[in-house]
N, C-alpha and C positions, 0 to 999 in steps of 0.2 A: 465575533465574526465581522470582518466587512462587507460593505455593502455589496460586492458581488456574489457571498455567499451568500447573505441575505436574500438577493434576488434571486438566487439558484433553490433556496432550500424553502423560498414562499410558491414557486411552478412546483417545488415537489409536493406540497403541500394541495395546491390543487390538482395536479395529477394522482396522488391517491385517494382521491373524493371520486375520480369519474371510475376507477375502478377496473381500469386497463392492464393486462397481466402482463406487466416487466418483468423482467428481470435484473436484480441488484448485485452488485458487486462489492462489496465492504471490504476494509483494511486502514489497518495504521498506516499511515503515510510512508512512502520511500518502500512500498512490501509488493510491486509488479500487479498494484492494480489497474493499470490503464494498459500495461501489456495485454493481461485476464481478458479484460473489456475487449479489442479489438479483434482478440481470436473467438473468444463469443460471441461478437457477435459475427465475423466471418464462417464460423462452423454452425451457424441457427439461421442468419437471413434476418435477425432483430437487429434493427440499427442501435450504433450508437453514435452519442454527442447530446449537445444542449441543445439544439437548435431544431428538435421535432416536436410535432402538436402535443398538446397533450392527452391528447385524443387516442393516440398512436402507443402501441408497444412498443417498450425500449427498453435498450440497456440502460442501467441508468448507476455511476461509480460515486462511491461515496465514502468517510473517512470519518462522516459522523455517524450515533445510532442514531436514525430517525425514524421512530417504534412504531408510527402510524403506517410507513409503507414498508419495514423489516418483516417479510412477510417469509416464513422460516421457508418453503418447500421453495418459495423461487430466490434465494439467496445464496452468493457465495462465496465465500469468507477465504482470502489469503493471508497467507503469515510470513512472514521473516524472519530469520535469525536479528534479536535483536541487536544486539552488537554491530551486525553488518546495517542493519538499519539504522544504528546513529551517524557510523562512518558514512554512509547515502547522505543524512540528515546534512551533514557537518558538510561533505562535498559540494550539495545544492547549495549552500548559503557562499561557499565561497563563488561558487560560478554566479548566481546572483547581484553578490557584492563587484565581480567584475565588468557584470550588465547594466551595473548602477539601477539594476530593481529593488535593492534596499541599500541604505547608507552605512558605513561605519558607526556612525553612530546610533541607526535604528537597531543596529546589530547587538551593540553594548546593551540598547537600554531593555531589550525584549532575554539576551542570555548571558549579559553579564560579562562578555568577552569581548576580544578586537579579532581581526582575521588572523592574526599569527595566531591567537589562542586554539583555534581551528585545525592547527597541525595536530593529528592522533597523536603522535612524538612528547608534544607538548607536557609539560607537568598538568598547564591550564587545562589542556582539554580536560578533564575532572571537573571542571567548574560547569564547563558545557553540558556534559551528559547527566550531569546531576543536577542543572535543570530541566532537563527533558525526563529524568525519571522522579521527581518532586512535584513538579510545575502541571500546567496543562495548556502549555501552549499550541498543542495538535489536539484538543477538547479534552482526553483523557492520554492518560500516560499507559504504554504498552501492555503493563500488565493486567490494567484494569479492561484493555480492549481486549488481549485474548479470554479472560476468563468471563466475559460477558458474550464473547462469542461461543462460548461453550454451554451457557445459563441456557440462551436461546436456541441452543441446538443447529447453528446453521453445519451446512456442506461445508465441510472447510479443507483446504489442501496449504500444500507449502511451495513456495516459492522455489525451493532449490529444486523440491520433486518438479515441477512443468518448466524447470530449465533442463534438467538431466532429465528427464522421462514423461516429455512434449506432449505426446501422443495417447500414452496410456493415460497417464495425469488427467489430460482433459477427456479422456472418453470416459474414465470413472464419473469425473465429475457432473456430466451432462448424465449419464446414468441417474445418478445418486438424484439431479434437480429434474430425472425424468421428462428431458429433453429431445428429442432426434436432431442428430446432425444434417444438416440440410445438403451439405458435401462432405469428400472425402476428409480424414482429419490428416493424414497426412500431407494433405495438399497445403492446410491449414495451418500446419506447423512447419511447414516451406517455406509460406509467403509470409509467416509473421517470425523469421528467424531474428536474433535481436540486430544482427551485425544488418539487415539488410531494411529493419527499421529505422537505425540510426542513420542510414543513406537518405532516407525519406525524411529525417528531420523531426522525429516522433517521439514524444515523452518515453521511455526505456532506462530501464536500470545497468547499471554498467556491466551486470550479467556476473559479478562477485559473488562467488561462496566462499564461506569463510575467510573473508579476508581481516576479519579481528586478530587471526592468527598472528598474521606479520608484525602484531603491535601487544606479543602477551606477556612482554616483559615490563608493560606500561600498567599503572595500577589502575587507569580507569576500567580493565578490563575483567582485571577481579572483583571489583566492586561493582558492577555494572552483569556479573556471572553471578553473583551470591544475591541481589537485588531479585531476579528475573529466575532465580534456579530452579524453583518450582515448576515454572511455566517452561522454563528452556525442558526439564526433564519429562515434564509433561506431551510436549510436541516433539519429542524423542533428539533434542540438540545436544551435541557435546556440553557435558559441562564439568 
């Protein structure tokens, strides 16, 4: 972790000492948890961000399990297809590398690759993904996070369902964490459309489903389908 995880994951650490009923938001990275996060907390009235007491109920988004505050009935677990989740993966590192927030060469030395390796297309990208399902450079590798999200029983939904079915999606889910909406959900899933987050300039997924499609002529895609089949058949994904 760096040090600003560090600092984020030591306040989590004293905020589940005082013992203030959050609610948590878990997921493999690039899987619409910070989308998750703003519509709950627009549809409950719990704030979210870093920057509340710790005093204070909050949403509170996470990526790692951190078991001391994983507290099942107020947790809620997103998922991805993972395939479309690498293609996320692979997209942020190149927008990054064009932000100059990471270097070519930090690039290389953490997956092995250069930015052209980064094209789906690529033979390389096999090198990429298969360190992302080997490795543990986002703590643990996808399959190890869904089936631990399953150990611990959280509420869990999918990512395509609360893009195709906004509404009901979330109003299960706040059922399920035994929540009341504080306003309408449809209001809610108005003002948090993605096209009209990305206007605001907001962390959002490119709002992709299946788009491993376009690339299943590429073998990262069978091997990266036969790695994760379990779990893809499990959370009912094509495979």
């Amino acid at each position: 972790m760096n040090v600003h995880q560090i600092g984020f994951y030591s306040r989590l650490v004293l905020h589940s000492v005082t013992g203030s009923p959050s609610l948590f938001v878990l997921s493999y990275p690039r899987s619409g948890s910070s989308w998750l996060s703003r519509m709950l907390s627009t549809s409950t009235g719990i704030p979210y961000g870093r920057n509340h007491s710790l005093f204070v109920p909050q949403i509170i988004h996470l990526h790692r399990y951190f078991l001391p505050s994983l507290i099942k009935s107020r947790t809620a677990y997103i998922v991805r297809d993972v395939r479309d989740v690498f293609l996320s993966y692979s997209s942020a590192l190149l927008s990054d590398i064009r932000k100059k927030n990471i270097s070519k060469q930090q690039l290389l030395g953490l997956f092995g690759v250069s930015p052209e390796d980064l094209d789906a297309k690529n033979p390389k990208y096999s090198v990429f993904v298969r360190n992302l399902m080997q490795t543990r450079h986002v703590s643990i590798n996808w399959k190890e996070h869904v089936r631990l999200s399953s150990k611990y029983g959280f509420v869990r939904i999918r990512y395509e369902d609360l893009l195709k079915y906004p509404e009901k999606t979330l109003s299960d889910l706040l059922e399920q964490l035994n929540i009341l909406a504080s306003v309408e959900l449809f209001k809610v899933v108005t003002e948090h459309q993605i096209s009209k987050e990305k206007m605001r300039g907001l962390p959002v997924r490119t709002g992709g489903v299946e788009k491993w499609k376009q690339f299943s002529d590429c073998a990262w895609v069978d091997e990266v389908s036969n790695w994760a089949h379990t779990e893809l058949a499990m959370l009912d994904y094509e495979v």
